[in-house]
C-alpha positions as a printed NumPy array, in Angstrom:
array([[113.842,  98.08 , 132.393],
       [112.714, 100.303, 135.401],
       [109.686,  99.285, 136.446],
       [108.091, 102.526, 135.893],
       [108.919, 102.265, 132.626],
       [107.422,  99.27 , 131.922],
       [104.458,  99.799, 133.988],
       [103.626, 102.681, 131.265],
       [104.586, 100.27 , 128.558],
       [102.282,  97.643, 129.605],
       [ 99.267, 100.29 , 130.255],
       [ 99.686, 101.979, 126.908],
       [ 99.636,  98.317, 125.676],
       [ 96.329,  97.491, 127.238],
       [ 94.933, 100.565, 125.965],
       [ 95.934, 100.107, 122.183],
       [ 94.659,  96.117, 122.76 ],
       [ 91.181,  97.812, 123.665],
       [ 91.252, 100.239, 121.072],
       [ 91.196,  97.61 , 118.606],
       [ 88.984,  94.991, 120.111],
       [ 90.326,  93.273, 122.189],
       [ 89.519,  92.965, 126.208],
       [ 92.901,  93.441, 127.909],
       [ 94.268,  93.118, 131.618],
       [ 97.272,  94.31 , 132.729],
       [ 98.731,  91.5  , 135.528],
       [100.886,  94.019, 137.584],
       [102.589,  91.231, 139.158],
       [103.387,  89.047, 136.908],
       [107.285,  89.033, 136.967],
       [107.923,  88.402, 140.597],
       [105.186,  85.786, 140.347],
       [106.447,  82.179, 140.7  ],
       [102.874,  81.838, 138.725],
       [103.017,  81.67 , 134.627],
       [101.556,  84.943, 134.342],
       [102.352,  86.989, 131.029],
       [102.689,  90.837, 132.   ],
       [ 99.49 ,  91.004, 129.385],
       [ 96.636,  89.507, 128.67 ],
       [ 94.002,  89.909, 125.656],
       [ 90.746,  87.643, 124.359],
       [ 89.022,  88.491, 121.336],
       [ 86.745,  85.709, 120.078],
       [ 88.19 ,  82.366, 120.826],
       [ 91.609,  83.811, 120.743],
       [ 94.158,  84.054, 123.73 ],
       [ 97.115,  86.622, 123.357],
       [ 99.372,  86.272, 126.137],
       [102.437,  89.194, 126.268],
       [105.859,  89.877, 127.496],
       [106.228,  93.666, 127.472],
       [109.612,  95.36 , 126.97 ],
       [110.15 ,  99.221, 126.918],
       [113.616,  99.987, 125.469],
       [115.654, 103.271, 124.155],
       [117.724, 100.495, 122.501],
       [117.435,  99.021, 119.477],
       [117.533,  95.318, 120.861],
       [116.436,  93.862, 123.937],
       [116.965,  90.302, 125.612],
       [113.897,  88.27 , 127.01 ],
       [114.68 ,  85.532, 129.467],
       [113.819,  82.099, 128.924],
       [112.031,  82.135, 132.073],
       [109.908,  85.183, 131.093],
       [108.878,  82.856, 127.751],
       [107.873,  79.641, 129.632],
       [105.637,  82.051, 131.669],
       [103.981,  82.831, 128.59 ],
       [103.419,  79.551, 127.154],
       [102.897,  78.14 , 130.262],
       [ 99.48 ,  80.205, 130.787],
       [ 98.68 ,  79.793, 127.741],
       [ 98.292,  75.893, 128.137],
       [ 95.97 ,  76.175, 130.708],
       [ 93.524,  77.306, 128.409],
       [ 91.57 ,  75.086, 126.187],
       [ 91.546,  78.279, 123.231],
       [ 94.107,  79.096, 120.792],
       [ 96.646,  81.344, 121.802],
       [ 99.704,  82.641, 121.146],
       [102.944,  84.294, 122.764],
       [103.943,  87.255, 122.002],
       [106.828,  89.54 , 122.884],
       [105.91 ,  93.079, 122.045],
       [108.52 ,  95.92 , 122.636],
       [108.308,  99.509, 122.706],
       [111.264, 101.186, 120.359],
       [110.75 , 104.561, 122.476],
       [113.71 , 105.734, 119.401],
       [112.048, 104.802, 116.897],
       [107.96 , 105.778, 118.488],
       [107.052, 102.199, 117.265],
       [106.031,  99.151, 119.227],
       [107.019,  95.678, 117.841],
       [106.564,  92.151, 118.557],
       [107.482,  88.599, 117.551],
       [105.543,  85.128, 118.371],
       [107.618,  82.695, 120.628],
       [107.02 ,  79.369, 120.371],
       [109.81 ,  77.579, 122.37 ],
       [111.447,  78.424, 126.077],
       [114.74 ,  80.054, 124.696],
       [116.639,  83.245, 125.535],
       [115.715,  85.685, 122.477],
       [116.769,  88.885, 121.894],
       [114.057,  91.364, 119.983],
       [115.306,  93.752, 117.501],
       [113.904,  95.844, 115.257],
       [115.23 ,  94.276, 112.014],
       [113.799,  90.895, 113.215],
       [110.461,  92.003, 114.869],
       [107.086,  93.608, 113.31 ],
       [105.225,  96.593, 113.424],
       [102.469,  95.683, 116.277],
       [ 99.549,  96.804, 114.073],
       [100.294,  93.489, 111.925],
       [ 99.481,  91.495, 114.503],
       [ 96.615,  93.08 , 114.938],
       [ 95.45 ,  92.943, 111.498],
       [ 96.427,  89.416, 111.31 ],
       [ 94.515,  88.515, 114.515],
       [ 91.508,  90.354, 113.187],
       [ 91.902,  88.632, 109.843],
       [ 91.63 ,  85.206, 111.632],
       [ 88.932,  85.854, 113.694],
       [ 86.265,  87.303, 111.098],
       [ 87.43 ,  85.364, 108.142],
       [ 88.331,  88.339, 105.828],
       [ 90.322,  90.641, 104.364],
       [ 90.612,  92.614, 108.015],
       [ 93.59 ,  95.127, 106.751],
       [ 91.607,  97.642, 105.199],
       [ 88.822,  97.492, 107.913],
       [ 91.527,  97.982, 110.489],
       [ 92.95 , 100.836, 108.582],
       [ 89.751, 102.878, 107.93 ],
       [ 88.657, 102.203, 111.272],
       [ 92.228, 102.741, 113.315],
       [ 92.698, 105.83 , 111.276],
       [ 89.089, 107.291, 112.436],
       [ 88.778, 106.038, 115.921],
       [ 91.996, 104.962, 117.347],
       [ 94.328, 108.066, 117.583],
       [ 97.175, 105.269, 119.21 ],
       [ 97.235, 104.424, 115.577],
       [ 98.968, 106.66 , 112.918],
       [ 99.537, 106.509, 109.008],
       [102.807, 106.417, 108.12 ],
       [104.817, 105.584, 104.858],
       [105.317, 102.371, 105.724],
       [101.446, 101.549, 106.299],
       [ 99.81 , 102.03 , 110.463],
       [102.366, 103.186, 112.783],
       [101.479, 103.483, 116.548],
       [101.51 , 106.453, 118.12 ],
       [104.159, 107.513, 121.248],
       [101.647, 109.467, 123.425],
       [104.066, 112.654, 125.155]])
């Protein structure tokens, strides 16, 4: 991924994270880091969401096992729950995705195996205030959060031009 690239990806990231509640950093130097930085960042509550951020015109894309130890890694210096997360921007599709890592592995992210990133979002919301979150999500992404769009198949986030 050029770095340009995923410089954008990671700062449209950060904004969506912000948009729906979250407080977000971007680390800019994360990958050439010997640290276990994620590329991401987000805390909302007592939760810790640490991402790998992939920009792709493909409709798979490989994550080193090194870039997931990084992730779990700085997550266990945290006493809070948190979890991994690889989230990728399908720039074909106009749709970002993720999945949750759990072990250092080489993955590769597709779309058939991935989720819309709005679930996590309503699933993250969902654990944090105890209730039914997806409809409050919905009314509220659809009014104030133009990186979120309706689409058939439920939120879809919005590719800004």
């Amino acid at each position: 991924m050029n770095k340009d690239v995923g410089r954008s990806a990671e700062r449209e990231l950060v904004k969506i994270l912000r948009e729906t509640g979250f407080k977000a950093v971007r680390i800019p130097t994360s990958n050439s880091s010997p640290n276990p930085l994620p590329d991401v960042f987000a805390v909302r509550g007592e939760l810790l969401l640490a991402f790998e951020v992939k920009s792709t015109w493909e409709n798979k894309v490989k994550v080193r096992s090194m870039q997931v130890e990084k992730l779990l890694d700085f997550l266990s210096m945290f006493p809070m729950r948190g979890e991994a997360v690889v989230a990728v921007k399908f720039k074909t599709l106009h749709q970002w995705r993720f999945v949750k890592v759990h072990s250092r592995c080489d993955l590769i992210v597709n779309v058939e195996d991935s989720r819309p990133l709005h679930e996590l979002l309503v699933e993250q919301q969902n654990s944090i205030t105890g209730i039914d979150a997806s409809l409050l999500l919905t009314s509220k992404a659809l009014t104030e959060h133009p990186s979120l769009q309706p689409s058939e198949g439920g939120l879809r986030l919005h590719q800004e031009a």
